[in-house]
Structures are given as C-alpha cells and as structure tokens.
Chimera marker file (.cmm) of the C-alpha trace (Angstrom):
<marker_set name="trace">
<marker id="1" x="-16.345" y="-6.507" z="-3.696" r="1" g="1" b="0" radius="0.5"/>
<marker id="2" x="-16.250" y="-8.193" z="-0.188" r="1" g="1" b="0" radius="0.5"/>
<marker id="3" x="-17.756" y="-11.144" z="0.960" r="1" g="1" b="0" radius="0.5"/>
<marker id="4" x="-20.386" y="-11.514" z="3.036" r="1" g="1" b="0" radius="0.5"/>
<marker id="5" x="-18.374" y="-13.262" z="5.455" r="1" g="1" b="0" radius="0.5"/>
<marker id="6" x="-14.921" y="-11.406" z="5.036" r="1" g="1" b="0" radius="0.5"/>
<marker id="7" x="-16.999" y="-7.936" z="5.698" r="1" g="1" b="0" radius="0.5"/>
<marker id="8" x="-16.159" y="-7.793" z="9.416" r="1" g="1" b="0" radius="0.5"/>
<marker id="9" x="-12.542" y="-7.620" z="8.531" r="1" g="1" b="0" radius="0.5"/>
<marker id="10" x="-13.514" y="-4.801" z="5.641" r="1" g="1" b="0" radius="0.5"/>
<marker id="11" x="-14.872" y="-2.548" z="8.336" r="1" g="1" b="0" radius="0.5"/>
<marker id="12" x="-12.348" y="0.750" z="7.800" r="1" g="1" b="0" radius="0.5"/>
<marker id="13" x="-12.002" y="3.457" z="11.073" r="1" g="1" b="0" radius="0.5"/>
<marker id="14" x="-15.352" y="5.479" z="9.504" r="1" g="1" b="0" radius="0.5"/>
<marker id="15" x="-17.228" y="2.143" z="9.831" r="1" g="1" b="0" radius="0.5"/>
<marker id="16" x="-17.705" y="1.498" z="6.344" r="1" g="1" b="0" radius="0.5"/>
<marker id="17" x="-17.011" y="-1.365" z="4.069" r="1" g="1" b="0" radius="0.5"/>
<marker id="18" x="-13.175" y="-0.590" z="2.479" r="1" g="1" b="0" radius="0.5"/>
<marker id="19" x="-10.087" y="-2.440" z="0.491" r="1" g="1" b="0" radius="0.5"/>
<marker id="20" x="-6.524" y="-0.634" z="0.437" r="1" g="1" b="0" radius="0.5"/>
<marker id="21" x="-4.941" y="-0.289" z="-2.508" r="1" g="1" b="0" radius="0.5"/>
<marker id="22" x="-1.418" y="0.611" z="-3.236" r="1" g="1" b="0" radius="0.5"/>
<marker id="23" x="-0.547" y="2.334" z="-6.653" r="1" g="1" b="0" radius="0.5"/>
<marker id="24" x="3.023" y="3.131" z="-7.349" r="1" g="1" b="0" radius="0.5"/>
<marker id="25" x="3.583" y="5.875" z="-10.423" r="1" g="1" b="0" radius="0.5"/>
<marker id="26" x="6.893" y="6.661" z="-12.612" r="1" g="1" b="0" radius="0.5"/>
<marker id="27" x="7.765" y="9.853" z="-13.095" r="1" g="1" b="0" radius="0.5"/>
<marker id="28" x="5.706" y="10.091" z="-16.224" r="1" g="1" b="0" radius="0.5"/>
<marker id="29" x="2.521" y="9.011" z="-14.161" r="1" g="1" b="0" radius="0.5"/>
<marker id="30" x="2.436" y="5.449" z="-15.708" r="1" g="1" b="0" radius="0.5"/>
<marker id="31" x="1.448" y="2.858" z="-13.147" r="1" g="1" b="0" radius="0.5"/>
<marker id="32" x="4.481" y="0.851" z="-12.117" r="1" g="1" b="0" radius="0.5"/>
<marker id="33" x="3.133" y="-1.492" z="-9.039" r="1" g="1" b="0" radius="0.5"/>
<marker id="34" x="-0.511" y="-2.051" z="-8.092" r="1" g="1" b="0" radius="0.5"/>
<marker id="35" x="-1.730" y="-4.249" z="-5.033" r="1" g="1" b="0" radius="0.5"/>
<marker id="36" x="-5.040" y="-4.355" z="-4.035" r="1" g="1" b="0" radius="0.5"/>
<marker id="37" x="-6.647" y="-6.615" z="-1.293" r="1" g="1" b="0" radius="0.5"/>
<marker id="38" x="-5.362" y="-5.796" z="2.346" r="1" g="1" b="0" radius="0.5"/>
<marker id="39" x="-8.520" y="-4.697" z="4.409" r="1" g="1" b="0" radius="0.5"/>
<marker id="40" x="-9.678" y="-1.138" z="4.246" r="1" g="1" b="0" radius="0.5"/>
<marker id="41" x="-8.172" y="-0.775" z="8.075" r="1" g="1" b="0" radius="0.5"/>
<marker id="42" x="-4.605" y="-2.058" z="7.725" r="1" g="1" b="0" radius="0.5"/>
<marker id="43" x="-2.174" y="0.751" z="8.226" r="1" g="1" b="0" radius="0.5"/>
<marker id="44" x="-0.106" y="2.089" z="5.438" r="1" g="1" b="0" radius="0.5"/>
<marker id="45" x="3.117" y="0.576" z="6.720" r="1" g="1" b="0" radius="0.5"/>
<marker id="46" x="1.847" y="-3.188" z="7.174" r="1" g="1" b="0" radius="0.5"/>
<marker id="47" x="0.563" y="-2.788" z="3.644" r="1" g="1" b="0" radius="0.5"/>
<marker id="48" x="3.970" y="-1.575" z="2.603" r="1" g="1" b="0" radius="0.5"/>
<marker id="49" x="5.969" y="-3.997" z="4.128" r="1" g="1" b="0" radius="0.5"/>
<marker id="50" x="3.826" y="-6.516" z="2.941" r="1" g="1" b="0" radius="0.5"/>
<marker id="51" x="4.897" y="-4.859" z="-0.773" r="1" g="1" b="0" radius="0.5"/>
<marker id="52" x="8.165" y="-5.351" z="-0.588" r="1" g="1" b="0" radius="0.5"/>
<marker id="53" x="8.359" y="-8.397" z="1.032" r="1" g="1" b="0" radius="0.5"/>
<marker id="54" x="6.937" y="-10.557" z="-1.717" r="1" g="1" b="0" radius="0.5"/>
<marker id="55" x="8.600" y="-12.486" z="-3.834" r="1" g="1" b="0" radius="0.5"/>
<marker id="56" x="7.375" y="-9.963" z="-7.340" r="1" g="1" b="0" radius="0.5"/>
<marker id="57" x="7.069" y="-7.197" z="-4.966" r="1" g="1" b="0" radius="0.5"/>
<marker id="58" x="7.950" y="-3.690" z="-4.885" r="1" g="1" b="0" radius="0.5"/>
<marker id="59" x="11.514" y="-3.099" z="-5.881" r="1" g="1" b="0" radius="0.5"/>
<marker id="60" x="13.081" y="0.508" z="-5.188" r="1" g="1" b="0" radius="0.5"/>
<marker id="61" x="16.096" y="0.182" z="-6.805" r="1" g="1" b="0" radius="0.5"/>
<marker id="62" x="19.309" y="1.372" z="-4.661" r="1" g="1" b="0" radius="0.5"/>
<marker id="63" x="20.326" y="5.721" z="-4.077" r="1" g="1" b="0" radius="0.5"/>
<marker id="64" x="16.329" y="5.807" z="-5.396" r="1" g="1" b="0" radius="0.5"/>
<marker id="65" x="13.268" y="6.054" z="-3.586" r="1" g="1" b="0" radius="0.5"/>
<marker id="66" x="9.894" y="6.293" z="-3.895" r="1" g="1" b="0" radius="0.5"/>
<marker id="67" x="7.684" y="9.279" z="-2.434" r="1" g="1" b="0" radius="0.5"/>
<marker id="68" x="5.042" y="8.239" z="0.068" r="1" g="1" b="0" radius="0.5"/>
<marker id="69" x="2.390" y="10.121" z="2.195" r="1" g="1" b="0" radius="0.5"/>
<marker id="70" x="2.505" y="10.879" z="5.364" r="1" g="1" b="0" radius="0.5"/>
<marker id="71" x="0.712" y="7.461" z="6.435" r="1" g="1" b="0" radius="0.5"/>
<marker id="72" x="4.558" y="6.302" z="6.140" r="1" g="1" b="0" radius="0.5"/>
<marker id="73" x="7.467" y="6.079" z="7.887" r="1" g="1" b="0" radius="0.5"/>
<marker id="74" x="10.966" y="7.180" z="6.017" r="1" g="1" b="0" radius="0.5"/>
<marker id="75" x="13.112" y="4.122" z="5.362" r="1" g="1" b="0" radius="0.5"/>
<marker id="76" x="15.168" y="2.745" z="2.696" r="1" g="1" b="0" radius="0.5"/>
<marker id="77" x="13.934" y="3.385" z="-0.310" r="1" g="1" b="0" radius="0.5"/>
<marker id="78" x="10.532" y="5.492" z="0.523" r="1" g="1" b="0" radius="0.5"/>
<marker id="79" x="10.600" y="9.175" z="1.459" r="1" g="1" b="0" radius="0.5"/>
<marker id="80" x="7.647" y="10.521" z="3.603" r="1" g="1" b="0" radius="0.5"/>
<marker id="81" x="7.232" y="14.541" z="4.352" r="1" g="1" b="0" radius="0.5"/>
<link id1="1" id2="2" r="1" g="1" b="0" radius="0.2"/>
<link id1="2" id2="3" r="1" g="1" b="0" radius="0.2"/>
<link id1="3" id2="4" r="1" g="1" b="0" radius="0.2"/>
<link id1="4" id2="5" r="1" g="1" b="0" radius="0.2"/>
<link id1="5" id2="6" r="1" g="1" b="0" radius="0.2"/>
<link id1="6" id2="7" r="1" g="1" b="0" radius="0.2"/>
<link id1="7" id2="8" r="1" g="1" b="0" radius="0.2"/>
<link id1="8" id2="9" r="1" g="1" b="0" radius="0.2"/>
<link id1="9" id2="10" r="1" g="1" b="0" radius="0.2"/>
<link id1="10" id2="11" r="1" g="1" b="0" radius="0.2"/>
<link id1="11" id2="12" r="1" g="1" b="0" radius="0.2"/>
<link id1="12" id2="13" r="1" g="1" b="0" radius="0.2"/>
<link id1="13" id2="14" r="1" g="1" b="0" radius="0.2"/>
<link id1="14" id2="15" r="1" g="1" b="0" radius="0.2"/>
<link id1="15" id2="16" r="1" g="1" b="0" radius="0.2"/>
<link id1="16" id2="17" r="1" g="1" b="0" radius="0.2"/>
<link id1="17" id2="18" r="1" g="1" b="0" radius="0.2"/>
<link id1="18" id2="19" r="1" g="1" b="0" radius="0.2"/>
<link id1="19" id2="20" r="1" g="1" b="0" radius="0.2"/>
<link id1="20" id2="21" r="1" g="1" b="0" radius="0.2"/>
<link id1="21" id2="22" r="1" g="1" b="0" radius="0.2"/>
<link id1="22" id2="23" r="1" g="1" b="0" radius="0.2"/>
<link id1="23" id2="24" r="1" g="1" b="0" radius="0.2"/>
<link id1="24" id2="25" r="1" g="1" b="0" radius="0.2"/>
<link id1="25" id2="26" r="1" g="1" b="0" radius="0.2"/>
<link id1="26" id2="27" r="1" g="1" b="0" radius="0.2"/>
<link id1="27" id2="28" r="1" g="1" b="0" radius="0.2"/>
<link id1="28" id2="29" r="1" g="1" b="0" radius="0.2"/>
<link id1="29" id2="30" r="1" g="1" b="0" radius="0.2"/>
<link id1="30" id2="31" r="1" g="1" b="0" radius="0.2"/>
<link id1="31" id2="32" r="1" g="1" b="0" radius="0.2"/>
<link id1="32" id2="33" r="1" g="1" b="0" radius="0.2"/>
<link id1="33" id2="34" r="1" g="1" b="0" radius="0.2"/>
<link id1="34" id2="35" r="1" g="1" b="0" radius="0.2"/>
<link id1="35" id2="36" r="1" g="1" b="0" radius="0.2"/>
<link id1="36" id2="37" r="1" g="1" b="0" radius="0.2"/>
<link id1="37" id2="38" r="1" g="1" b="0" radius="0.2"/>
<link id1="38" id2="39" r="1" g="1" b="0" radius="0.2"/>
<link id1="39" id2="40" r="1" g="1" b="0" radius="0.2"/>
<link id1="40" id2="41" r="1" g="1" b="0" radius="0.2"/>
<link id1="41" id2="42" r="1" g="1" b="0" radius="0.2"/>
<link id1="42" id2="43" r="1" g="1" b="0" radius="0.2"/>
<link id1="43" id2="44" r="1" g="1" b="0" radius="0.2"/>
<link id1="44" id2="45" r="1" g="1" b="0" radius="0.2"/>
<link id1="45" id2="46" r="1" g="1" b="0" radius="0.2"/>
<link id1="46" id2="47" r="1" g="1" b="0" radius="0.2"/>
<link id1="47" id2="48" r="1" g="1" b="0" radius="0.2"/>
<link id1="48" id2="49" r="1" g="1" b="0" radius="0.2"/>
<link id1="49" id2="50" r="1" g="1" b="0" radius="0.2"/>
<link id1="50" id2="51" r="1" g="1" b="0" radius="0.2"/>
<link id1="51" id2="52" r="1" g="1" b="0" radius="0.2"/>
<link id1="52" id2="53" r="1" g="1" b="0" radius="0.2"/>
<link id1="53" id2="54" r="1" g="1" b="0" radius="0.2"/>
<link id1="54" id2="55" r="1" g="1" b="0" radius="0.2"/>
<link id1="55" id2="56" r="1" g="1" b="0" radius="0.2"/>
<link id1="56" id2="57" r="1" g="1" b="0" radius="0.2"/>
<link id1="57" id2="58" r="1" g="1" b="0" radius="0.2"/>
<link id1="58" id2="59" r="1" g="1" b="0" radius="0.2"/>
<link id1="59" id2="60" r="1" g="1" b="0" radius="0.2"/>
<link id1="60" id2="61" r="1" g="1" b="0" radius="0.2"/>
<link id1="61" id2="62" r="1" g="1" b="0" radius="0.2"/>
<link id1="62" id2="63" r="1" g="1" b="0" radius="0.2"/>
<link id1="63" id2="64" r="1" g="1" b="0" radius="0.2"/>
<link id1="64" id2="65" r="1" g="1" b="0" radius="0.2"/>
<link id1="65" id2="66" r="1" g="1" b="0" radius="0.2"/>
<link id1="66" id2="67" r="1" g="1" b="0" radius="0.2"/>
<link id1="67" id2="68" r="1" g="1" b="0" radius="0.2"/>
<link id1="68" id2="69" r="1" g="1" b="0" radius="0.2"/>
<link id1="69" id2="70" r="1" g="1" b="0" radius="0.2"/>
<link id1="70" id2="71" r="1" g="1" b="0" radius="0.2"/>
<link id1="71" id2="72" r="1" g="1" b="0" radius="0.2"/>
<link id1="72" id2="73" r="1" g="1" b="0" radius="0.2"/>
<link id1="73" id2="74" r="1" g="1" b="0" radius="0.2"/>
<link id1="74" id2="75" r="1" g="1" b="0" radius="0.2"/>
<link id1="75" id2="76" r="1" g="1" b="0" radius="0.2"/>
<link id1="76" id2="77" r="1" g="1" b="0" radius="0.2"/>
<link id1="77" id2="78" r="1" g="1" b="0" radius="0.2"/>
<link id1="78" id2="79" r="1" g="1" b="0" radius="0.2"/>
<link id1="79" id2="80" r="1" g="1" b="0" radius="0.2"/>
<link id1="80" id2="81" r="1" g="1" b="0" radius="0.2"/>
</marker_set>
C-alpha cells in the first residue's frame, strides 16, 4: 500500500500506482535478500546500488555473482545478458 500523499511518487512509466521490489534467489530457489519500498519508477540500477550500499545489504561474495536482467548493467558481482 501507498499513501495518499506518497502516490505521486508511486506513479510507474504505465501511469499506475507501483513499488519495486528486489528478490535475490540461491541456487535452490530459496529467497536470500528481499527489499521492497523504492517507487514503482526507480530504475533497476538505483535500486541496486541502493542494495548494496547498505549497511545489511546485498553481499555477493568475491569470483561470485549474481544473475540479473537486462534492466542491469554488468559490474562486480552481477552478470546481466
């Protein structure tokens, strides 16, 4: 849910009402890392960054990475197509 007043922020590129969420699985399909919250028209990258910038944020762990969609960059750590 959105506030009333937040809902301007919310609006997504379709013009609806929309939160991101980022889900990270392990190879077994078990959730590893959820954030939800960012507005539903911040790009994939600020959300990312975002990620791994906080202090219990995403951590890839070094010579791994983490496949990501094509709304991302490659950089250390992730893997795009």
């Amino acid at each position: 849910m959105v506030a009333m007043l937040d809902k301007p922020r919310y609006h997504n590129r379709k013009g609806g009402v929309s939160v991101n969420m980022l889900r990270v699985v392990d190879r077994n399909m078990n959730f590893v890392y959820m954030l939800a919250g960012w507005e539903g028209s911040a790009a994939d990258d600020r959300v990312l960054c975002d990620t791994v910038n906080r202090a219990i944020g995403l951590n890839v762990p070094s010579g791994q990475y983490s496949l990501v969609d094509n709304g991302y960059m490659n950089c250390s750590g992730f893997l795009a197509p």
